[in-house]
C-alpha positions in Angstrom: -16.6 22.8 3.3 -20.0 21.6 2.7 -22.5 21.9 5.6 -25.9 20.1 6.7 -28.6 21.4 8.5 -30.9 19.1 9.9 -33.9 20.2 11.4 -35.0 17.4 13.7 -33.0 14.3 14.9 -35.1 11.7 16.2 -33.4 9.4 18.8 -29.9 9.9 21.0 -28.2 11.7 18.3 -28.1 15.5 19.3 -29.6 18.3 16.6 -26.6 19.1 13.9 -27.9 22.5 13.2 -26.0 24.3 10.5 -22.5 22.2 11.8 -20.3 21.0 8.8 -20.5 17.1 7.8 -17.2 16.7 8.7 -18.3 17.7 12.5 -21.3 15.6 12.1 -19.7 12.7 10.8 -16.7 12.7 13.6 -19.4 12.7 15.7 -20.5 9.1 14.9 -16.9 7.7 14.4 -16.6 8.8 10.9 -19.3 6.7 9.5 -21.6 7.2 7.2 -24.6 8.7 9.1 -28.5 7.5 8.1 -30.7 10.3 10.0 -34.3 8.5 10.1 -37.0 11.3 9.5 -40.5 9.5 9.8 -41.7 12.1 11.4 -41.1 15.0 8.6 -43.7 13.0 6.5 -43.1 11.3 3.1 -40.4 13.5 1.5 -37.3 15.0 2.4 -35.5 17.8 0.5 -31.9 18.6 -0.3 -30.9 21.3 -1.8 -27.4 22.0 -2.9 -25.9 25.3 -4.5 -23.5 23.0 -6.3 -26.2 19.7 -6.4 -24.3 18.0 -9.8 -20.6 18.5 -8.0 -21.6 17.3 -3.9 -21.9 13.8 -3.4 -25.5 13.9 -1.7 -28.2 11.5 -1.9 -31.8 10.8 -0.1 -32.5 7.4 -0.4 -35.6 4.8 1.2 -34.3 1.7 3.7 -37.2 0.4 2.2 -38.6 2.7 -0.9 -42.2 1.1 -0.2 -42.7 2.4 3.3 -44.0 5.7 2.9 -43.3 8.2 5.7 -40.1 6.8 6.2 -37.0 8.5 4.6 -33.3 8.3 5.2 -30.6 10.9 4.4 -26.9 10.5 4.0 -24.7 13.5 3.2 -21.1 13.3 2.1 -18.7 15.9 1.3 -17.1 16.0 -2.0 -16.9 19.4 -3.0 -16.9 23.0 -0.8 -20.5 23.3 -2.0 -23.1 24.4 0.5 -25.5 21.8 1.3 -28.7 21.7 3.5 -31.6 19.7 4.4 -35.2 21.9 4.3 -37.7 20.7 5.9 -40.8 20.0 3.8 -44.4 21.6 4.0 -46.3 19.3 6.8 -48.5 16.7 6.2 -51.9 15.5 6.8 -50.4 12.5 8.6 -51.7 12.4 12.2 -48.7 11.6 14.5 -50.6 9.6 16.9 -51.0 7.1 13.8 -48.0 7.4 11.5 -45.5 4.2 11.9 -42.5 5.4 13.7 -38.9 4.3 14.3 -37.8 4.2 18.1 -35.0 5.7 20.2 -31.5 4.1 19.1 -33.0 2.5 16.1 -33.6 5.2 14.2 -29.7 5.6 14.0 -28.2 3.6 11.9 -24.3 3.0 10.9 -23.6 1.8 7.4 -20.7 -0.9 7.7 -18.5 -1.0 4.6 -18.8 -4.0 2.9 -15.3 -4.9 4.6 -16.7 -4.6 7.8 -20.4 -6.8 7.4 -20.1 -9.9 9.3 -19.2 -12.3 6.2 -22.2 -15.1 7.4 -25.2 -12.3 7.6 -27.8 -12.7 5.7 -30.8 -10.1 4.4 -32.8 -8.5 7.5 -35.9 -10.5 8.4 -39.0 -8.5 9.2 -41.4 -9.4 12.1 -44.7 -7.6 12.3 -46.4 -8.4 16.0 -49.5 -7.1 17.1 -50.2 -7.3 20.8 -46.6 -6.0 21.1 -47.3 -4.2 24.8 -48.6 -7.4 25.8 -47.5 -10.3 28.2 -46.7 -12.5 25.6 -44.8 -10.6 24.1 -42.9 -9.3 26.5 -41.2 -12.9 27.0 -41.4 -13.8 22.9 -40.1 -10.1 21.5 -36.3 -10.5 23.2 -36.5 -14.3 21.9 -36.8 -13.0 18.6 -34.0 -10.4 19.0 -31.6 -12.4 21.0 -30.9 -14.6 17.8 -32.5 -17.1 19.7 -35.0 -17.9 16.9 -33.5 -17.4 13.6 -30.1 -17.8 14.2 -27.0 -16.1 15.3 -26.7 -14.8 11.9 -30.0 -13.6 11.2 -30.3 -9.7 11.3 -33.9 -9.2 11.8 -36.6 -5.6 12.0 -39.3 -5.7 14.4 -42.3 -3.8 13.6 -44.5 -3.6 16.9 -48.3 -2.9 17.0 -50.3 -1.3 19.2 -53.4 0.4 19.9 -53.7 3.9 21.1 -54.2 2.8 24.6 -51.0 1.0 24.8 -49.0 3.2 23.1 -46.7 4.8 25.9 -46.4 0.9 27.2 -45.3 0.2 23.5 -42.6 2.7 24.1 -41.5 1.4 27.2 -41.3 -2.2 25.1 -39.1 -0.6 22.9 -37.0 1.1 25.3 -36.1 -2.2 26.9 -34.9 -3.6 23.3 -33.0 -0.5 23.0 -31.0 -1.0 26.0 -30.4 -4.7 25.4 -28.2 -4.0 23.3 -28.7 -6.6 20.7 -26.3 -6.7 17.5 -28.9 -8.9 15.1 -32.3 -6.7 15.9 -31.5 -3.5 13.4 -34.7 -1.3 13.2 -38.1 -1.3 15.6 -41.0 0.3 14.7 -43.9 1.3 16.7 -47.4 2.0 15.6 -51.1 1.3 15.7 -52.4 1.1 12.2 -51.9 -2.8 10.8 -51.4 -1.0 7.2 -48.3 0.4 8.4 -47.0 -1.7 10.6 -47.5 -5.1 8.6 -45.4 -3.1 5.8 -43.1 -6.0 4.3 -43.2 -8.3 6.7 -41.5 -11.3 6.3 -43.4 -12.9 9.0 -46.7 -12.0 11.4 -47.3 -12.6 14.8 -51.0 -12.0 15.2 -51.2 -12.1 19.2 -53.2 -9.2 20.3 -57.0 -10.4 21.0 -59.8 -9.2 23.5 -60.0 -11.8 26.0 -62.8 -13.3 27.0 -65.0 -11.5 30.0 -67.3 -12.4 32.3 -70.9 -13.7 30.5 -69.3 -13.2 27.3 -71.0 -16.2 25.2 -68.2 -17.7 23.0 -70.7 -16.2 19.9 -69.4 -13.0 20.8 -66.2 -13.6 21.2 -65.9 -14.7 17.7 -68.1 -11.8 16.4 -65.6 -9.0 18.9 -62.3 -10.7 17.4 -62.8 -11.8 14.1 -63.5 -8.2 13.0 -59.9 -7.2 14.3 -58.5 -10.3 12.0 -60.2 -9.5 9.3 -59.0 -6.2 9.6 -55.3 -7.2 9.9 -55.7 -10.2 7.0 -56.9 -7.0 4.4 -54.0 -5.0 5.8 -51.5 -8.0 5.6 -53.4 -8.6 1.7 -52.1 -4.9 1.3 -48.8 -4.4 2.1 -47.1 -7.2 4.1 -44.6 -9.5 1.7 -46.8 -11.8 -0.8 -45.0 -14.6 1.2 -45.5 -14.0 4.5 -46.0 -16.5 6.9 -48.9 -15.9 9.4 -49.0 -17.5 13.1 -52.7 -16.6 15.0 -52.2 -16.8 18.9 -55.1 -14.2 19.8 -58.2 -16.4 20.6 -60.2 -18.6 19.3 -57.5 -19.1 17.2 -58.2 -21.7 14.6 -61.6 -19.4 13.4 -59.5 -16.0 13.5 -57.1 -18.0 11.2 -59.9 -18.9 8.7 -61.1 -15.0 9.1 -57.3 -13.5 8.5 -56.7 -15.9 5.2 -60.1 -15.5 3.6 -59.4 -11.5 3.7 -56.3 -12.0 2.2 -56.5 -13.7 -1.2 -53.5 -11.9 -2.3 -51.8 -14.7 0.6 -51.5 -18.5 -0.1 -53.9 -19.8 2.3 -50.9 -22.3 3.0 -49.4 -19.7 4.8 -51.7 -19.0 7.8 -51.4 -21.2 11.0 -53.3 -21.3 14.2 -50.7 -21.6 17.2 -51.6 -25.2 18.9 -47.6 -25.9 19.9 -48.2 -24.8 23.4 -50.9 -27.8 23.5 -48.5 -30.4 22.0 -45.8 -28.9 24.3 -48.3 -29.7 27.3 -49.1 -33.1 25.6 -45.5 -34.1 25.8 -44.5 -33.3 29.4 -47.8 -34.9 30.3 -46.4 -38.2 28.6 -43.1 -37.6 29.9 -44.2 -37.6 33.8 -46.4 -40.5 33.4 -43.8 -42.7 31.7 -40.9 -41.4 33.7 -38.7 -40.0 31.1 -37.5 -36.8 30.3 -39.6 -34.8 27.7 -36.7 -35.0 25.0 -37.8 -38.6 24.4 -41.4 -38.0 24.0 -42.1 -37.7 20.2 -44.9 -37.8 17.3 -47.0 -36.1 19.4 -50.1 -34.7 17.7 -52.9 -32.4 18.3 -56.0 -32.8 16.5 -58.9 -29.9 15.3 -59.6 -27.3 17.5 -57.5 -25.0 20.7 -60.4 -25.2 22.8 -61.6 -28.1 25.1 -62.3 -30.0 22.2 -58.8 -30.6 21.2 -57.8 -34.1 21.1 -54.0 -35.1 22.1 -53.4 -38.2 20.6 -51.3 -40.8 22.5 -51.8 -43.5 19.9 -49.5 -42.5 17.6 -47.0 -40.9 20.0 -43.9 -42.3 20.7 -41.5 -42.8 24.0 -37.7 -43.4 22.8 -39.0 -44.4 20.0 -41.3 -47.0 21.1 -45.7 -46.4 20.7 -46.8 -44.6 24.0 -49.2 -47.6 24.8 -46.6 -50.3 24.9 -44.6 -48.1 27.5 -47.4 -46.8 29.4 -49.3 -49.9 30.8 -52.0 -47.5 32.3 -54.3 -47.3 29.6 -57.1 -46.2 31.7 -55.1 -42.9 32.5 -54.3 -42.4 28.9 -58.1 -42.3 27.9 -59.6 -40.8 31.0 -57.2 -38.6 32.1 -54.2 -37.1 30.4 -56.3 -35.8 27.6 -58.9 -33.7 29.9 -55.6 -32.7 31.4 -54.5 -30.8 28.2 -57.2 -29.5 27.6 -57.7 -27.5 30.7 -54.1 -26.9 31.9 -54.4 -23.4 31.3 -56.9 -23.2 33.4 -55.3 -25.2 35.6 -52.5 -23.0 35.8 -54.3 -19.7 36.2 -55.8 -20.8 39.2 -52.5 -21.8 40.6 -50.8 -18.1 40.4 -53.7 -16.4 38.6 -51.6 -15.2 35.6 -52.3 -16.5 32.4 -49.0 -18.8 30.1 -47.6 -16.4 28.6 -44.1 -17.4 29.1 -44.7 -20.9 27.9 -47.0 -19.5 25.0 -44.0 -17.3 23.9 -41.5 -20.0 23.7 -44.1 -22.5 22.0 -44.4 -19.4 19.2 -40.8 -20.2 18.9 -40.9 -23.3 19.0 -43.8 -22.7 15.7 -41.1 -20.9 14.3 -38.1 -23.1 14.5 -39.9 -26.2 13.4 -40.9 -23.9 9.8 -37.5 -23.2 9.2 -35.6 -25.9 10.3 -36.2 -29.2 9.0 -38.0 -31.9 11.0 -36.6 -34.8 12.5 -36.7 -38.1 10.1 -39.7 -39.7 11.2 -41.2 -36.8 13.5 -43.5 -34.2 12.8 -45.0 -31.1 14.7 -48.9 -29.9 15.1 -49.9 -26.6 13.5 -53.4 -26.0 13.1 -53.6 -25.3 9.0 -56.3 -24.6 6.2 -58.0 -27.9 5.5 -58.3 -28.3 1.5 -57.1 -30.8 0.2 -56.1 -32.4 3.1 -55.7 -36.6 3.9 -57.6 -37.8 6.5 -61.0 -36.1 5.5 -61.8 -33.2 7.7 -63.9 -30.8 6.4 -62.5 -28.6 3.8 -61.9 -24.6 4.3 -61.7 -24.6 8.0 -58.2 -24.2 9.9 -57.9 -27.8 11.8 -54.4 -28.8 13.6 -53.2 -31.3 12.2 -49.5 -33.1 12.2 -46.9 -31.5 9.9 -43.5 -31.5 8.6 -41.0 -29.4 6.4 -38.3 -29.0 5.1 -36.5 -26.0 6.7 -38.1 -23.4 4.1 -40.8 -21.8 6.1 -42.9 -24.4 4.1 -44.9 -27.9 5.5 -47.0 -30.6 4.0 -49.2 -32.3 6.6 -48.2 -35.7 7.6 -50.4 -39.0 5.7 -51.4 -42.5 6.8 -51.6 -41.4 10.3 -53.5 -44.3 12.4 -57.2 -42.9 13.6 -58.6 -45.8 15.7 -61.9 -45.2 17.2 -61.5 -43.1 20.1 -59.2 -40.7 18.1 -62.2 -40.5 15.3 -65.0 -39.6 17.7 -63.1 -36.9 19.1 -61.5 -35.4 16.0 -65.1 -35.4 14.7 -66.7 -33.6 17.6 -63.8 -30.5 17.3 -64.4 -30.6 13.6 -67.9 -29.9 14.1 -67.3 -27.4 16.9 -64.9 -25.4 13.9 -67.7 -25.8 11.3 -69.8 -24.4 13.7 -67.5 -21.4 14.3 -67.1 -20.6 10.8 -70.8 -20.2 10.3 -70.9 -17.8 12.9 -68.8 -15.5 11.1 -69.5 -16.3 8.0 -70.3 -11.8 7.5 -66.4 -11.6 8.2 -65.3 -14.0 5.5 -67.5 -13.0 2.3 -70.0 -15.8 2.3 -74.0 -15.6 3.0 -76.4 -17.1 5.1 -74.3 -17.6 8.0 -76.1 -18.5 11.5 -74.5 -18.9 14.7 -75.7 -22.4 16.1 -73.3 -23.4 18.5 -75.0 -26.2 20.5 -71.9 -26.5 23.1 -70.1 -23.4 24.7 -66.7 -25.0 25.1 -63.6 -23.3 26.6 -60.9 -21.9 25.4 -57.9 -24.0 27.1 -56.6 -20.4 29.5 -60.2 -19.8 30.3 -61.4 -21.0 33.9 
């Protein structure tokens, strides 16, 4: 009978050391068994005394990640198989992209056996994966919740060395939820490895902004991390992934990510401003008395800072223009904008916590309104690169403006929009604020003579 010998078994699976494949594949309720070996470095040998007469095979989940190999061994001859372990590599291990726990285990189903309605695994790179955020949006995505009930989806988490034992514990907590649609996670700290195929990339993790930090700085600290992860995304991640920004300032650190990844339709990238129009909407809701389900054509224009502008005029309330059902038009203009705005302020100083729960679920809600098509009549905001664009905001800057789609991860921004007066002022003043911004890092996006001039230090809606 033949045997295996497998030197390391990452995982829950015990070490099948010189034990016959029979015992090994009992073991796992005679399926075929897929041993993950990230960890052995970029090859894996087999050798067989009988290699043309056993049925043995080494094969790649995905041939373009390398330090990731899977092995399958199945017996179809007495010959004596084994698995070596090859020389070691340079690789350092507190780098190198690794699988986690449970999910390094795989069972192939026959083809009898695959649920009829899945369809091909999804991959989701997020950075900030040890984060707050994250820890709401992360069983979102795995749940189904997201991409259906018959999505099978990867998740490839990134940290930094700091968080790395809290990036474990992340991972520990999807292993023991126990859900059918999330089939691999994998941990690691460089973006090159990480954003490897991705289908999608959540691009959460940021330094916040500290105490005296001028909002010049925190442009300069956090737009060389995205232009580090838009090279490594230009690199390696799918050529059609779609790209959601939540670390701060957002809009800017979209421009930065897209412009160092030309390989990328610029199309692609979007600047998270749903949690705004989500904020926009229950605003509207309260003040007209309704619940939030029949608040709808809500926009937000230019910039996730204080400069935003929510815009009532073209909002709807069951169907009706906000202004015909909201007689106060004093508190439209004078107050529920400044209360967008600063809500996350607002509710830090309530329980001192920032919104991440709310800012996970509006990533979803990003998500869902990309792949599922919108509403006849409705759109959604997304802030998105400028060129080209209808209402004449400056070109190659990342603006929100209102979108729609068709269900196919795509979007065309919305025309013929009405922009009355007090919309116009205040769309120009955040356009200015983001043309401002881009100069300032005009080093991190390949263009010369930059200068940072910003004449107004606005906040960033969670800031205080």
């Amino acid at each position: 009978m033949a045997t295996a010998t497998l030197c390391k078994v990452a995982g829950p699976v015990a070490t099948f050391a010189d034990k016959s494949v029979a015992t090994v594949r009992d073991s796992v309720g005679r399926q075929k068994l897929n041993v993950n070996s990230s960890f052995w470095g970029p090859t894996l040998r087999l050798t067989s005394a009988l290699a043309e007469r056993a049925e043995v095979r080494v094969f790649s989940r995905r041939s373009s990640r390398p330090g990731i190999a899977f092995c399958a061994v199945a017996p179809t001859s007495p010959a004596q198989t084994s698995v070596e372990q090859p020389s070691t590599t340079s690789t350092s291990d507190s780098t190198r992209t690794e699988c986690f726990g449970v999910f390094c285990v795989t069972y192939d189903l026959k083809e009898d056996e695959r649920p009829k309605t899945w369809k091909k695994t999804v991959r989701i790179a997020v950075s900030g994966a040890a984060g707050a955020i994250s820890n709401h949006l992360l069983f979102k995505l795995a749940s189904g919740e997201v991409f259906g009930p018959d999505q099978p989806i990867a998740l490839n988490l990134l940290g930094s060395e700091r968080s790395r034992e809290a990036l474990e514990g992340v991972a520990m907590e999807l292993e023991d939820s126990l859900f059918p649609l999330l089939r691999e996670v994998n941990i690691g700290i460089e973006s090159t490895e990480v954003f490897r195929d991705a289908d999608w990339a959540l691009l959460i993790g940021a330094k916040p902004r500290g105490p005296g930090m001028e909002r010049a700085d925190l442009l300069d600290i956090n737009g060389q991390i995205f232009a580090e992860q838009g090279r490594a995304l230009n690199e390696v991640a799918s050529p059609n992934v779609k790209v959601i920004v939540v670390g701060n300032p957002c809009n800017t650190n979209a421009l930065i990510a897209l412009k160092n990844a030309p390989r990328i339709p610029a199309k692609n990238f979007h600047a998270l401003t749903r949690l705004d129009e989500n904020r926009a909407k229950c605003q509207l809701a309260l003040k007209a008395g309704v619940f939030y389900d029949n608040v709808s054509n809500v926009t937000i224009w230019g910039n996730h800072s204080t400069t935003q502008v929510p815009d009532f005029v073209n909002a709807k309330v069951h169907g009706k223009p906000v202004k015909d059902v909201i007689s106060d038009h004093k508190w439209l203009e004078e107050e529920f904008t400044p209360r967008v705005q600063t809500r996350g302020g607002a509710l830090i100083k309530k329980w001192g916590r920032s919104s991440a729960a709310s800012t996970a679920v509006s990533i979803v809600d990003a998500i869902k309104s990309l792949i599922t098509p919108t509403p006849e009549g409705d759109w959604f905001s997304s802030g998105v690169y400028t060129s080209g664009n209808p209402y004449g905001i400056a070109e190659d800057i990342v603006f929100s403006m209102p979108c729609r789609s068709k269900g196919d991860g795509d979007y065309e921004i919305v025309p013929h929009l009405l922009i009355d007066d007090y919309l116009y002022a205040r769309i120009k003043k955040s356009e200015e604020e983001l043309v401002a911004e881009k100069k300032c890092v005009a080093h991190l996006i390949g263009e010369s003579g930059g200068f940072c001039d910003i004449t107004e230090d606005t906040m960033l809606p969670g800031e205080m």
